[in-house]
N, C-alpha and C positions, 0 to 999 in steps of 0.2 A: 171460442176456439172449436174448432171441429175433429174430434179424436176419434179414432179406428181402433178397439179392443178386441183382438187378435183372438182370444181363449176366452173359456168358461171365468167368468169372474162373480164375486160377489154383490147381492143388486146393491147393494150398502155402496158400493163406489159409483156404478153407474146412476144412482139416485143424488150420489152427494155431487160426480160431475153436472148433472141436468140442473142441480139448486145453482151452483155457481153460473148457472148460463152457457154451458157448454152444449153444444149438439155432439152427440153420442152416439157412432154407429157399431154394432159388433159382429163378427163374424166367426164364428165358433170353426175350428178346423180350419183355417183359410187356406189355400196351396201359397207355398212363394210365387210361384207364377203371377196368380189373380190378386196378391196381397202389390206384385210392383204395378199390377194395370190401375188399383184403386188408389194410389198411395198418393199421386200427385196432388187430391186437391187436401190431402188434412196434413192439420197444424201439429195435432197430437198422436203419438202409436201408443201404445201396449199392447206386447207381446210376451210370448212365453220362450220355450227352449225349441219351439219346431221353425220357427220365423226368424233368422237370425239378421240383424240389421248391418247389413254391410254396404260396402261403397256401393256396388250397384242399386240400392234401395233407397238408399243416402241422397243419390243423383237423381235417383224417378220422383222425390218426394223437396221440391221447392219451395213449400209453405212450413217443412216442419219443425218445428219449436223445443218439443219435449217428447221423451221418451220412455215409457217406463218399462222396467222389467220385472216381470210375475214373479218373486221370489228372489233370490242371491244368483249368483253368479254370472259374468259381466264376460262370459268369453264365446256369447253370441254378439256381442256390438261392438261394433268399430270403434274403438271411442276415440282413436285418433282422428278419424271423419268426425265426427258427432263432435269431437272440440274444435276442428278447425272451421265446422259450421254455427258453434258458438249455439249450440244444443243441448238444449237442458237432459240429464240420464238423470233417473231414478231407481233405486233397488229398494229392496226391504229385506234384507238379509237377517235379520232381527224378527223379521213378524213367524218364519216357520220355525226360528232355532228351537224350540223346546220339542215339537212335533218328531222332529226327524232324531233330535239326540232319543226320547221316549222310544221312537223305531227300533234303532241300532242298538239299546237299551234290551227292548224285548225280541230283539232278533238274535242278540248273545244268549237271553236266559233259553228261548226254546230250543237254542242249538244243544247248549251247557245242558240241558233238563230232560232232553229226548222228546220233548213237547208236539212237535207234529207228528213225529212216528209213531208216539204214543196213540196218540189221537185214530190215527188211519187203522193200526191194528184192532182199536179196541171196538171202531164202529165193526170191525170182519169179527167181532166176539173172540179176537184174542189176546187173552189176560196175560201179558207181559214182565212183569216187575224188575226179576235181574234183569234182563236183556236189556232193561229204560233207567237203568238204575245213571244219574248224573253226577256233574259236577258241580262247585259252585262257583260263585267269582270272587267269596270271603277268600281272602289270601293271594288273590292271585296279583301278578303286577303290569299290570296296564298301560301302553304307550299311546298317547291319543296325538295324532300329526295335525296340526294345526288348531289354534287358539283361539278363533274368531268367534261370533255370536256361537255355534251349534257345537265347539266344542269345548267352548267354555263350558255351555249349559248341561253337556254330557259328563263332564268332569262334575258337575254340582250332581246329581243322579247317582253319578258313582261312588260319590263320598257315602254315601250311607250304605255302601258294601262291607267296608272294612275291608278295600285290598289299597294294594300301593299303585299309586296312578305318577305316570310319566307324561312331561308334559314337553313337546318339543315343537316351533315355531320360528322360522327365521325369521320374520316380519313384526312379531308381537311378544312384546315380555310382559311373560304371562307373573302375577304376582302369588309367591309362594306362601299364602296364608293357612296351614294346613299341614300338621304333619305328618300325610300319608302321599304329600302331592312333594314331587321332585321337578324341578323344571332342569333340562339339561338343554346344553349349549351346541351338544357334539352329536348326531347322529347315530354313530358307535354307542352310545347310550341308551338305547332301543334292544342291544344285542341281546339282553337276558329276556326279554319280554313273553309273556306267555301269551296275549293278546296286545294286536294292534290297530287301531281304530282312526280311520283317515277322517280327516274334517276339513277340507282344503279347498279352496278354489281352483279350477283348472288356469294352467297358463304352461305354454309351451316348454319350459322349467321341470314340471310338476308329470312330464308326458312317464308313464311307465316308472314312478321312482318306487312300486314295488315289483322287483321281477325277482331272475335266480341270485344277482348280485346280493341282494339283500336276504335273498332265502337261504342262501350259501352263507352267510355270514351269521347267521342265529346260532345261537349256540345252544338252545334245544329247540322241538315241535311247538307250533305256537299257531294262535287259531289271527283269524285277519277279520275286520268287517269293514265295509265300504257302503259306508250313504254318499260322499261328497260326488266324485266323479269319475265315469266309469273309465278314462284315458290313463287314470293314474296307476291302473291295475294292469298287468301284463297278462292278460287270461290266459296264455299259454303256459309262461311261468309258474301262472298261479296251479295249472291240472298237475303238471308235471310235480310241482313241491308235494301236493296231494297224496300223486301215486308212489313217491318216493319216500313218505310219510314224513315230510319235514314241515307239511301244514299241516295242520290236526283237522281244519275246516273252516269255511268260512262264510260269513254274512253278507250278502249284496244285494244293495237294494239300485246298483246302477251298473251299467255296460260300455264297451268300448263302443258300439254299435247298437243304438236301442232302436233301429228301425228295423226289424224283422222280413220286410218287404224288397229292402234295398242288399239284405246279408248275399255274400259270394257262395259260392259253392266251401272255401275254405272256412266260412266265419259258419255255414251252417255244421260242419262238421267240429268247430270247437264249441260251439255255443251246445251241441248234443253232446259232447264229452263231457261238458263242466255238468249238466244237466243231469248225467249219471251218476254225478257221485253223491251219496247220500250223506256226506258231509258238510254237505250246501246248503242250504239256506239262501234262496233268491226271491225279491219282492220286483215288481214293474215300476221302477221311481217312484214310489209313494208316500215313500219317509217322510217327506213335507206335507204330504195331503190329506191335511183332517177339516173336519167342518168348523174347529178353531179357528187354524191360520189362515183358511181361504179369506175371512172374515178381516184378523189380524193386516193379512196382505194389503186389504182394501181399503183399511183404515191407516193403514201408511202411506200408502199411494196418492190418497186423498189429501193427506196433511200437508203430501209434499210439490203437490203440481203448483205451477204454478198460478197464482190469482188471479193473472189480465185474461182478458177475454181474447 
C-alpha cells in the first residue's frame, strides 16, 4: 500500500509501516491545496487536525483504503464519505488520554497556585508571597463534561485531591465506584460547580454549549478549563463572565479559531481581550503533546492498519 503521512509522526510507525511492505511518503506541513494534487495515487492517509478529509479529498483520492487520524477526534473526516466508500478510519483516542488529562491537571494547579506569575515576578527579583498566596483543589467540586478515554483518566488524577468530582456524559455511563465521584443525569447538576472541565469531542451539538446561558445559571464564581475543543467555548461569553466576575478564570489549551493567520479583524480583537486577563491561562494545543503519546499514537496506528498490502 502506498500511504501519505500528512504531520510530524513517530519513526516507530513509519518503520513498522516499511516492515509490513508499505511504501511510505511523508509531508510535514502539507497545504490542502498540494495534499489534493498528491492524493490521487495513495491507498493510505494520515493526517492530523490541519488536513481535514472531506468529500472533495475523498473524490481526488480513487485508490484510498484507509485513513488514520493523529490523535482523537473525528470531526475533520467525512465519515459519511469515508463509509459510503467503505474506508477504513482509524483514531487513537486512548493513546494521548493521560497527556492531555496531566495538562489540564497542571493548568488548574498553576492557575489555583499563582505558578506562572510567581515565576515572572520573581525572575524581575520580586519577592511576592501574599499577593501568590493560593488555592487548592482539596475540597473543591469538580464537573468534568464528558467520559471518554481523557476524562475518564482526568477524573482518575483527581481522585487523589480529596475533592468532589461530577461526572456528566450523555453518551457514556460512567460507573460510579468512588465516593467522591457523583455521576448526574441532568445538566442542572453542574450548577453548584466550582470548576468545570470539558473533555468532549466536537460535533455540531457540542458548538458553544458553554456560553452566558450556562454562566447565568451558576450559582456562584467558578473557574472553566478546556483541553477537548475550542468551538465548544463561546470566547466572548467566556471575557464577558470574566469581567463580570462570574468566572474566577480559566484554562485553555484550545480556541474557536487556532489559525492566527486566517483571524478577522473581529477575532484579533477578542483573541487580544481574553489575552489580557490575567486570569487565563492559555497553552497552543498541546495537552496531547508529549514525547509519550507521539510514541503511544504510533503504536496504535500501527496495530490497527490494516495487514494487506
Amino acid at each position: 500500500m502506498k500511504i501519505l503521512i500528512c504531520d510530524s509522526v513517530h519513526q516507530y510507525l513509519v518503520d513498522g509501516l516499511t516492515a509490513l511492505g508499505h511504501q511510505v511518503d511523508i509531508f510535514n506541513d502539507i497545504s490542502q491545496s498540494s495534499l489534493l494534487a498528491l492524493i490521487h495515487s495513495y491507498e493510505g492517509l494520515i493526517v492530523n487536525t490541519r488536513n481535514p478529509v472531506n468529500k472533495l479529498l475523498i473524490d481526488s483520492a480513487p485508490h484510498l483504503a484507509c485513513v488514520a487520524r493523529l490523535g482523537s477526534g473525528k470531526e475533520i473526516l467525512d465519515l459519511n464519505e469515508l463509509s459510503k466508500r467503505k474506508i477504513k478510519v482509524i483514531t487513537s483516542p486512548e493513546a494521548n488520554c493521560n497527556a492531555v488529562a496531566e495538562h489540564a491537571l497542571g493548568m488548574l494547579l498553576c492557575l489555583f497556585r499563582n505558578i506562572l506569575k510567581a515565576n515572572l515576578e520573581l525572575r524581575k527579583f520580586e519577592w511576592n508571597r501574599e499577593e501568590n498566596r493560593g488555592i487548592e483543589i482539596k475540597g473543591k467540586t469538580i464537573s468534568i463534561i464528558g467520559y471518554g478515554h481523557t476524562g475518564k483518566r482526568f477524573t482518575q488524577l483527581l481522585s487523589a485531591f480529596d475533592c468532589k468530582i461530577k461526572i456528566y456524559d450523555k453518551y457514556v455511563t460512567p460507573v460510579n465506584d468512588a465516593n467522591n465521584i457523583e455521576v448526574i443525569r441532568d445538566l442542572s447538576g453542574i450548577y453548584d460547580s466550582d470548576i468545570i472541565s470539558y473533555h468532549v469531542s466536537y460535533m455540531p451539538e457540542n458548538f458553544h454549549i458553554f456560553s452566558s446561558e450556562l454562566i447565568n445559571r451558576m450559582i456562584k464564581p467558578f473557574y472553566l478549563v478546556n483541553t477537548s475543543r475550542g468551538m465548544v467555548v463561546n470566547t466572548k461569553d467566556l471575557i464577558k463572565g470574566i469581567e463580570e466576575g462570574k468566572v474566577l478564570g480559566a484554562c485553555l489549551d484550545v480556541f474557536e479559531n487556532e489559525k492566527p493567520s486566517s483571524f478577522s479583524e473581529e477575532e484579533q480583537s477578542v483573541f487580544k481581550q481574553l489575552m489580557n486577563k490575567p486570569q487565563v491561562i492559555v497553552t497552543p494545543h498541546i495537552a496531547g503533546w508529549t514525547v509519550e503519546s507521539k510514541l503511544a499514537i504510533a503504536s496504535s496506528i500501527l496495530s490497527q492498519w490494516p495487514e494487506n498490502k
